[in-house]
C-alpha positions as CSV (number, residue, x, y, z in Angstrom):
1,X,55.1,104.5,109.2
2,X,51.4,104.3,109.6
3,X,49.7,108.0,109.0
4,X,45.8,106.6,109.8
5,X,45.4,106.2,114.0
6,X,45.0,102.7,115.0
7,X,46.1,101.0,112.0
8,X,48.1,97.7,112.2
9,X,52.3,99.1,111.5
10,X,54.8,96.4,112.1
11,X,57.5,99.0,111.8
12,X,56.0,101.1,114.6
13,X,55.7,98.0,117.1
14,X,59.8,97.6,116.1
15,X,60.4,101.4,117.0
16,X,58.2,101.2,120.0
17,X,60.2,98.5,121.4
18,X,57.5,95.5,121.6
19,X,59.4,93.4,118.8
20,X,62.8,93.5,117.5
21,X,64.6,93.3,113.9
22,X,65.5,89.7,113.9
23,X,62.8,88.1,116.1
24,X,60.6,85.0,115.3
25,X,56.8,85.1,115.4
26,X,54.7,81.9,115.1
27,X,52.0,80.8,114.2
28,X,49.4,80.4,116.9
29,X,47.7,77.2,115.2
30,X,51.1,75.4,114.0
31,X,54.1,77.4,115.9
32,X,56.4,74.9,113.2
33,X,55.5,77.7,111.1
34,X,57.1,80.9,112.0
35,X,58.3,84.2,110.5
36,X,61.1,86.4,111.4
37,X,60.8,90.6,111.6
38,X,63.3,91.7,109.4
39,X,64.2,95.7,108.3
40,X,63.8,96.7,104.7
41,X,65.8,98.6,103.0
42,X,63.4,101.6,103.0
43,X,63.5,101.5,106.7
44,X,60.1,99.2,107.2
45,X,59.7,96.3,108.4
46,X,58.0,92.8,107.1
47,X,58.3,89.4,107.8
48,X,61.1,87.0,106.4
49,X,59.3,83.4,105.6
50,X,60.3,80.9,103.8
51,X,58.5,81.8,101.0
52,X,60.0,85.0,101.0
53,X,59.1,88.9,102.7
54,X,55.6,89.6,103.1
55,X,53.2,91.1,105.1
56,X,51.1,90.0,108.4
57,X,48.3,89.5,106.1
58,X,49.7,88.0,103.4
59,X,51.1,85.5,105.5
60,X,48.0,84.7,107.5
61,X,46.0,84.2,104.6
62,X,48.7,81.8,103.4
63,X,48.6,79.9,106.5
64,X,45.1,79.8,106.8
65,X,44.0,78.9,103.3
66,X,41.6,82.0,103.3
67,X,41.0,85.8,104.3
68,X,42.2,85.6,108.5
69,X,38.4,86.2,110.1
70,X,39.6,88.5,112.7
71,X,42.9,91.1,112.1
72,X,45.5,88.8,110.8
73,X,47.8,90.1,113.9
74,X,45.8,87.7,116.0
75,X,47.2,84.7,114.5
76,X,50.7,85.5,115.6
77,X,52.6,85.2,118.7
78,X,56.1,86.0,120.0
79,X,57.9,83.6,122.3
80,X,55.8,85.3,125.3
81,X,53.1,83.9,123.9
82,X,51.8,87.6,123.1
83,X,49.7,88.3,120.1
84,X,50.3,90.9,117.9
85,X,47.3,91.8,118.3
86,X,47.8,92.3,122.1
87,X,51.1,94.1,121.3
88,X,49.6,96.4,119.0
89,X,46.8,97.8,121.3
90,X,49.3,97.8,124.2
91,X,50.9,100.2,122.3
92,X,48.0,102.3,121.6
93,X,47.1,102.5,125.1
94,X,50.4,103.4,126.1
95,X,50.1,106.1,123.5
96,X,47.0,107.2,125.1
97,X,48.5,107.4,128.7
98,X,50.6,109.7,128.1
């Protein structure tokens, strides 16, 4: 799990509930391409592509054909149509409210 406050952890938006082992993200520019979260053997979680596991931001790079401009969890959505992004700093203000 991420140690740094308000870095980008995949496995903690799993554990907090916003994502679940097994679901698909898409891309937000071409939703034909799409990853699925998947649990690692050390207990993390990455994103199954066709290509293979990777990260967020190895992926958005690869779909972009460049370094993402903005955090790389902006260019993925879940079938709510929420960004990561948006997920992510839900989480952190939930964090906060309490």
């Amino acid at each position: 799990m991420s140690k740094k406050k308000g870095k980008f952890d995949l496995t903690k938006l799993v554990h907090d509930g916003y994502l679940k082992d097994g679901e698909t993200i898409y891309f937000v520019s071409n939703p034909a391409m799409t990853a699925v979260v998947q649990k690692q053997p050390n207990g993390e979680f990455k994103i199954k592509t066709p290509e293979g596991t990777t990260t967020v931001h190895a992926f958005a790079t690869q779909c972009l054909g460049s370094e993402p401009p903005e955090h790389a969890s902006r260019w993925f959505r879940n079938m709510k149509n929420e960004t990561l992004y948006q997920l992510w700093h839900a989480g952190e203000e939930d964090q906060y409210a309490a």
